[in-house]
Chimera marker file (.cmm) of the C-alpha trace (Angstrom):
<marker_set name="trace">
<marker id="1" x="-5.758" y="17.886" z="5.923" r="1" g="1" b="0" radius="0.5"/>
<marker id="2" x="-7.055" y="15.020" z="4.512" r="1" g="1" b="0" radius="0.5"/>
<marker id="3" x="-7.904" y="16.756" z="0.942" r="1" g="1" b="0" radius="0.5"/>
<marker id="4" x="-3.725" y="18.132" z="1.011" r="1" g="1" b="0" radius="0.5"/>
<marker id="5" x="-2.479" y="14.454" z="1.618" r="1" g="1" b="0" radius="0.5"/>
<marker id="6" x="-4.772" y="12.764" z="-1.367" r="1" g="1" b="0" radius="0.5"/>
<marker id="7" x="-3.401" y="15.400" z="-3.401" r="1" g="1" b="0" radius="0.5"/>
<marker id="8" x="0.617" y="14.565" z="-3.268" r="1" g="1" b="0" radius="0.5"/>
<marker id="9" x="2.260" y="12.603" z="-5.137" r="1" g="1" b="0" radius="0.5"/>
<marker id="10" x="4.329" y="11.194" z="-2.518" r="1" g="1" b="0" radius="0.5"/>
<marker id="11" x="2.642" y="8.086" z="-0.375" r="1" g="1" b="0" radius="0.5"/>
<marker id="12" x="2.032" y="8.622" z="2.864" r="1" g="1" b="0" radius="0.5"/>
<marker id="13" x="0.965" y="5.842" z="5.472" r="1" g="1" b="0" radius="0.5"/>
<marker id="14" x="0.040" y="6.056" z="8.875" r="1" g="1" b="0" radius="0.5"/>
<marker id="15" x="-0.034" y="2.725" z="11.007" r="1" g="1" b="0" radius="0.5"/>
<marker id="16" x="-0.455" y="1.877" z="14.873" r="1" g="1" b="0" radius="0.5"/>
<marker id="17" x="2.022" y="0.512" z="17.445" r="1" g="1" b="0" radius="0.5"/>
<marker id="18" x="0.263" y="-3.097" z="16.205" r="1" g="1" b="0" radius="0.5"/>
<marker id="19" x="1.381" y="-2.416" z="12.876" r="1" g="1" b="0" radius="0.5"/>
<marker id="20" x="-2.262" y="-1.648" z="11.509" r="1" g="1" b="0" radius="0.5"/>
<marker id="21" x="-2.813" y="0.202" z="8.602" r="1" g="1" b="0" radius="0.5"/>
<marker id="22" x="-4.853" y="3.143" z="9.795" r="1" g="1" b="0" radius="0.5"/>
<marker id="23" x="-4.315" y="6.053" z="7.073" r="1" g="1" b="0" radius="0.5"/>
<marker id="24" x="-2.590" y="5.712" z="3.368" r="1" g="1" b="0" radius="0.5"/>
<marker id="25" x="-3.542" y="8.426" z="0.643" r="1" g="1" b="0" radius="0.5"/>
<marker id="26" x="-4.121" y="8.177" z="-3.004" r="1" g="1" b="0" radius="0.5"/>
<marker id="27" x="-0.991" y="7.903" z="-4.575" r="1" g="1" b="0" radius="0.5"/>
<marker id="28" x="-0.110" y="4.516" z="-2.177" r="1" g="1" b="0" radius="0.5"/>
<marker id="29" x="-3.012" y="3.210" z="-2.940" r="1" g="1" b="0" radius="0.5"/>
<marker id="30" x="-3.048" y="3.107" z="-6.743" r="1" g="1" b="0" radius="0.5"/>
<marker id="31" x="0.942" y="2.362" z="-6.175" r="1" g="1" b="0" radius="0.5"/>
<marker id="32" x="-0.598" y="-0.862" z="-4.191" r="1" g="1" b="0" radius="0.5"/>
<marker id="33" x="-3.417" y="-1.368" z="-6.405" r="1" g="1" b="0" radius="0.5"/>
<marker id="34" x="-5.585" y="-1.670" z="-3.358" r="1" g="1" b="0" radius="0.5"/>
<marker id="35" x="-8.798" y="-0.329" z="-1.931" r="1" g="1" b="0" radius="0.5"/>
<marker id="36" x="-9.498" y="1.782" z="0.879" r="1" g="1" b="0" radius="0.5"/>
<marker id="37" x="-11.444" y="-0.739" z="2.350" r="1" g="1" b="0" radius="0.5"/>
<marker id="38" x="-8.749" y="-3.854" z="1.844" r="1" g="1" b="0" radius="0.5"/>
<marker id="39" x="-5.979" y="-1.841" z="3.314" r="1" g="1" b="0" radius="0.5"/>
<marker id="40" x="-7.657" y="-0.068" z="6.950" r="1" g="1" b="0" radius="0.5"/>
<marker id="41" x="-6.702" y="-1.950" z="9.748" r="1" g="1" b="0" radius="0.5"/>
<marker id="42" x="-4.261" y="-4.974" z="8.044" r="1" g="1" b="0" radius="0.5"/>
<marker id="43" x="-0.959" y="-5.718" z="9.110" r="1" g="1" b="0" radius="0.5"/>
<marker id="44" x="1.958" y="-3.737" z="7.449" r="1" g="1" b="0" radius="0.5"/>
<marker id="45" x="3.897" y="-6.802" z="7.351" r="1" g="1" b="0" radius="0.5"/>
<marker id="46" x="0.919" y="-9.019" z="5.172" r="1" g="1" b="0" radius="0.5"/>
<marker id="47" x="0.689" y="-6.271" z="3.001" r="1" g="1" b="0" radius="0.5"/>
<marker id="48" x="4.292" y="-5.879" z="2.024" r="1" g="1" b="0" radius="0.5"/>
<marker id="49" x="4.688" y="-9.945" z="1.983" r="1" g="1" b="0" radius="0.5"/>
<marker id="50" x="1.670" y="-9.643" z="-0.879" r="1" g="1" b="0" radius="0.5"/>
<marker id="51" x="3.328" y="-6.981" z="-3.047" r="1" g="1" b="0" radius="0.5"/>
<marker id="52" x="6.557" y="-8.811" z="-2.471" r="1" g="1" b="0" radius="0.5"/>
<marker id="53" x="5.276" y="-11.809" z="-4.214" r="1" g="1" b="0" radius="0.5"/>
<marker id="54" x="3.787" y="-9.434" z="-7.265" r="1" g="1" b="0" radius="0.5"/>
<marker id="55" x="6.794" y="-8.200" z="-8.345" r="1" g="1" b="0" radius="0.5"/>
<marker id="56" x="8.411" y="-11.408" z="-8.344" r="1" g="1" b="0" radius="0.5"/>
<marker id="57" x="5.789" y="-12.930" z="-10.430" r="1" g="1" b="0" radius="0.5"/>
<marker id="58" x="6.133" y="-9.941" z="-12.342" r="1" g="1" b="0" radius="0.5"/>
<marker id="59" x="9.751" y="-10.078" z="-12.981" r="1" g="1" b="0" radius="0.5"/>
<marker id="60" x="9.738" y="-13.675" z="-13.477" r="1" g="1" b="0" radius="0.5"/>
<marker id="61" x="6.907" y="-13.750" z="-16.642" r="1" g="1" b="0" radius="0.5"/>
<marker id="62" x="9.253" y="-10.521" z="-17.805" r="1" g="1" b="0" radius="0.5"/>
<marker id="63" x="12.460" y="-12.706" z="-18.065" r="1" g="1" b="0" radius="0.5"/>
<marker id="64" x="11.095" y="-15.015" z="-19.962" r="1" g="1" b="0" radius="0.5"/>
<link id1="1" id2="2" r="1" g="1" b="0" radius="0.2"/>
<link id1="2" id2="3" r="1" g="1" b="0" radius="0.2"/>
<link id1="3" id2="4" r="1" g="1" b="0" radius="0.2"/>
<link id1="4" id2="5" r="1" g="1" b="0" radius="0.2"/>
<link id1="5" id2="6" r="1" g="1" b="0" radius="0.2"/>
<link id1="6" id2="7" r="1" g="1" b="0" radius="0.2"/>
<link id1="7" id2="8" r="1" g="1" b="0" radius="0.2"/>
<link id1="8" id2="9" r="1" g="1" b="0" radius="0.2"/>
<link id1="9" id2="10" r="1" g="1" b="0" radius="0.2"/>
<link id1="10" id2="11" r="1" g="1" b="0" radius="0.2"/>
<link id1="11" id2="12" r="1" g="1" b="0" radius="0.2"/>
<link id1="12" id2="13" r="1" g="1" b="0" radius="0.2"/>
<link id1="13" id2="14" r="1" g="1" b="0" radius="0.2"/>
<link id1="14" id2="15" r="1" g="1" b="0" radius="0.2"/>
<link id1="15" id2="16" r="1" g="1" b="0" radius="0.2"/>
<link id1="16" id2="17" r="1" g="1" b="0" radius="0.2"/>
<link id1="17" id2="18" r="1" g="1" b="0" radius="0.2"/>
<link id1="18" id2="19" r="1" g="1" b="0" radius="0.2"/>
<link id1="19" id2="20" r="1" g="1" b="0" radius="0.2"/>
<link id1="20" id2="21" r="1" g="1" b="0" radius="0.2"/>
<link id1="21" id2="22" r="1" g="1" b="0" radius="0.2"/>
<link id1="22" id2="23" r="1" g="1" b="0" radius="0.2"/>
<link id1="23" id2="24" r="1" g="1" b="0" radius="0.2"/>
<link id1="24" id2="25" r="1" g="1" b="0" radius="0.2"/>
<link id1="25" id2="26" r="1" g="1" b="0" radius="0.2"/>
<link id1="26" id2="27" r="1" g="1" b="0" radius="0.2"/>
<link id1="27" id2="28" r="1" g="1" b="0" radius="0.2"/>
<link id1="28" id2="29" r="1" g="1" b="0" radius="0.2"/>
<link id1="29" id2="30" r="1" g="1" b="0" radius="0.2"/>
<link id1="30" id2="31" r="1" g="1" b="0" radius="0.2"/>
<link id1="31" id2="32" r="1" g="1" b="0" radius="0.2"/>
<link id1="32" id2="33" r="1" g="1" b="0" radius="0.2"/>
<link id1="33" id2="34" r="1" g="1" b="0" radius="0.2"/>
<link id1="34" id2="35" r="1" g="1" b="0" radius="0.2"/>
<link id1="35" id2="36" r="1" g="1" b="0" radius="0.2"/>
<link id1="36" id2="37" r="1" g="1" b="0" radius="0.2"/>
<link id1="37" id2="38" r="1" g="1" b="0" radius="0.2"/>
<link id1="38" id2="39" r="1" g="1" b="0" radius="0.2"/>
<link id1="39" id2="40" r="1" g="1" b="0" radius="0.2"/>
<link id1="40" id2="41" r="1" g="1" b="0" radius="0.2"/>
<link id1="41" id2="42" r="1" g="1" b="0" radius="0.2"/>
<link id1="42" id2="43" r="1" g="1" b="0" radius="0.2"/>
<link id1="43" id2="44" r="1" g="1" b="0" radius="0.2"/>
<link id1="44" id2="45" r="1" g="1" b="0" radius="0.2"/>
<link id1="45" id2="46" r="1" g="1" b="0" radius="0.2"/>
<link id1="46" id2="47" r="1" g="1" b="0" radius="0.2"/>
<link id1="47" id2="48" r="1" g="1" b="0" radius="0.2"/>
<link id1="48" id2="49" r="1" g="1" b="0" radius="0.2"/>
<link id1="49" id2="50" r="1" g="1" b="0" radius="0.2"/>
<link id1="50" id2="51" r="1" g="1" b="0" radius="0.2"/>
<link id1="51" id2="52" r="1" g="1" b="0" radius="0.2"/>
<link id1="52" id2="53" r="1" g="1" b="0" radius="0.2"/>
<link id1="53" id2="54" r="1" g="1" b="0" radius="0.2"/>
<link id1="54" id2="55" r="1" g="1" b="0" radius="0.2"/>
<link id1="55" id2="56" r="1" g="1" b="0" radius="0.2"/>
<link id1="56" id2="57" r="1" g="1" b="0" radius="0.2"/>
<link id1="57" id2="58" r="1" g="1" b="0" radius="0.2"/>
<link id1="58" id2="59" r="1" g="1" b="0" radius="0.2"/>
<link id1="59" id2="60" r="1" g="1" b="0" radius="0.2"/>
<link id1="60" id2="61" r="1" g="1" b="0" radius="0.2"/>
<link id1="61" id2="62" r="1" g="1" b="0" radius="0.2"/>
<link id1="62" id2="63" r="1" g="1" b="0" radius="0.2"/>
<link id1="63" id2="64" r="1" g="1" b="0" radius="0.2"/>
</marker_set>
């Protein structure tokens, strides 16, 4: 199952009543830029907050 998830392109992510990250394939990953091993068992919420404050540094250094 594991092998059929890695290879969509659509991200999948699987996370516990706590909010842990417990399962996210391939395709979130590289959307995240994160590892396997930075992303198992952290809070949703942290993880949002961080790519949050990408794309607003992002979009701020592209109005310029």
């Amino acid at each position: 199952m594991e092998c059929v998830f890695n290879n969509l392109d659509e991200y999948i992510l699987v996370i516990n009543s706590n909010g842990e990250i417990k399962y996210c394939n391939k395709a979130l990953l590289k959307k995240l830029r994160y590892d396997e091993s930075d992303i198992y068992n952290k809070d949703i919420a942290n993880i949002l907050h961080n790519q949050n404050e990408h794309v607003k540094k992002y979009y701020a250094i592209k109005k310029r």
